[in-house]
C-alpha positions in Angstrom: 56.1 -22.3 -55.8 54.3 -19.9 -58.3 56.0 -18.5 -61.0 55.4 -15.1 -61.8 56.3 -13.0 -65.0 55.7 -9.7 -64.8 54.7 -9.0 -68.7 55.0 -5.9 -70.8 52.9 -6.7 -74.0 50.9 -9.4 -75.0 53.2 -10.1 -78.0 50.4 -13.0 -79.7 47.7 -15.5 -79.2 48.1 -18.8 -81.0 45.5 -21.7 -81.3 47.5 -25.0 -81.7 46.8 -26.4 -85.2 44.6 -29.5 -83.6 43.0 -26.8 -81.4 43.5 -28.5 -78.0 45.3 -25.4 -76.6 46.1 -22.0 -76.6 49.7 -20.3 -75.8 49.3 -16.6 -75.3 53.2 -15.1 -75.8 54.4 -12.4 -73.8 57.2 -9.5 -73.4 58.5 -9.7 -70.0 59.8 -6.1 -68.3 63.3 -7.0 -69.3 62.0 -7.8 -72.9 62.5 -11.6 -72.4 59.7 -13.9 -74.5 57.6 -16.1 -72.5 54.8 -18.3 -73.0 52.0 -19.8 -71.4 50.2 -22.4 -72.8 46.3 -23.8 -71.9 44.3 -26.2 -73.2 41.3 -25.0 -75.0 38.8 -25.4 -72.7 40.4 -22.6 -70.6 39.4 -20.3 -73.4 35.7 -19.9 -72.4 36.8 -19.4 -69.1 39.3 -16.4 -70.3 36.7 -15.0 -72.3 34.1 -14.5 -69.5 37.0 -13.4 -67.0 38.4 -11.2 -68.8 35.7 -8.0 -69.4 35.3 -7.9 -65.7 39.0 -8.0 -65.0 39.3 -4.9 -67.5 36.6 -3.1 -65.7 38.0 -3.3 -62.4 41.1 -2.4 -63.5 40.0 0.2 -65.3 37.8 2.0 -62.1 40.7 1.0 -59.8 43.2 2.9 -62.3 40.3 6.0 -62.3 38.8 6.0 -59.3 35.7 6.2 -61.3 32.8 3.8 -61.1 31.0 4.5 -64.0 34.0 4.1 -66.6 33.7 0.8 -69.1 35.4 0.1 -71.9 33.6 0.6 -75.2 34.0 -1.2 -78.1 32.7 0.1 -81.4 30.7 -2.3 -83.8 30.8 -3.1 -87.5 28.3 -5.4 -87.9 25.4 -7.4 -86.0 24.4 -10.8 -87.2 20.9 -12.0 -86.2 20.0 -15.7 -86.8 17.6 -18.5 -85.5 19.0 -21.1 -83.3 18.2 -25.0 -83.3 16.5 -23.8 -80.3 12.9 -21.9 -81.5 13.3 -20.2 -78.5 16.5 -18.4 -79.2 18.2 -15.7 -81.5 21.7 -15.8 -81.7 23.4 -12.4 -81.9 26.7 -11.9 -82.7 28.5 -8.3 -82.8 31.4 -7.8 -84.2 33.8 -4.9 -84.0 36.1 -3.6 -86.5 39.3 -5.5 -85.7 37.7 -8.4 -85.8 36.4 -9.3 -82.5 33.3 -11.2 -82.5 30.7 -12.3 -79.5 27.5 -13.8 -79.5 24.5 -13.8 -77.4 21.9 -16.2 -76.9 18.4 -14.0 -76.6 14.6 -14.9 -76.1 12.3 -12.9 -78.5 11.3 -11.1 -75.1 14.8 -10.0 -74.3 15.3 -8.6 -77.7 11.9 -7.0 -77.8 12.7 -5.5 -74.2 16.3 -4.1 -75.3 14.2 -2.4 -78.7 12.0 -1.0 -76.0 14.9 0.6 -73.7 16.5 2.3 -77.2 13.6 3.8 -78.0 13.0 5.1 -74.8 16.5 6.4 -74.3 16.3 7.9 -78.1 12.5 9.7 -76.8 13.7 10.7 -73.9 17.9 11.7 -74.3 18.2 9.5 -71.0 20.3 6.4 -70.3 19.2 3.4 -71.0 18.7 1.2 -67.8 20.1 -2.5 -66.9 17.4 -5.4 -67.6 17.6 -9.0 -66.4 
């Protein structure tokens, strides 16, 4: 049997002080508190669900394909990493959220490349693999 609470507002996140889980805390449609709790390794797993959760809901909601949501960004970190290889890039966003991308020096040269090309030409910059 599956329990299902149908939630309202995501009320709080919470990393245990050890940090072997995570309980995300909930307001249920009746305003009842609930919790679920994960261990921490369900946290990667969350992170890279999530954005493509939010964009389906978000072009299911619409009707709209193109829509995505945008976040704006503070500040852009660029460092080596242990790998010579590799650039880490985090971006971070005003309230605090923070990701960070592994990228080869060809990647990074070929997303400089598609900005100045959109800037030049006032077009869209295009998907790269």
């Amino acid at each position: 049997m599956t329990t299902e609470i149908d939630g309202q507002a995501l009320s709080g996140i919470e990393v245990t002080l050890d940090g072997s889980s995570l309980r995300l805390h909930v307001i249920d449609t009746a305003g009842r508190k609930a919790m679920l709790k994960l261990p921490a390794d369900c946290i990667s797993s969350l992170i890279m669900s999530l954005p493509n959760a939010d964009a389906r809901a978000l072009r299911l909601r619409h009707k709209d394909e193109s829509l995505r949501t945008v976040f704006p960004v503070r500040s852009t970190i660029v460092e080596r990493s242990t790998d010579p290889d590799i650039y880490i890039v985090t971006i971070g966003t005003p309230d605090a959220f923070q990701v960070s991308f592994g990228l080869s020096p060809s990647q990074c040269r070929s997303i400089w490349e598609r900005v100045e090309t959109a800037e030049a030409s006032g077009e869209s910059m295009r998907r790269f693999n």
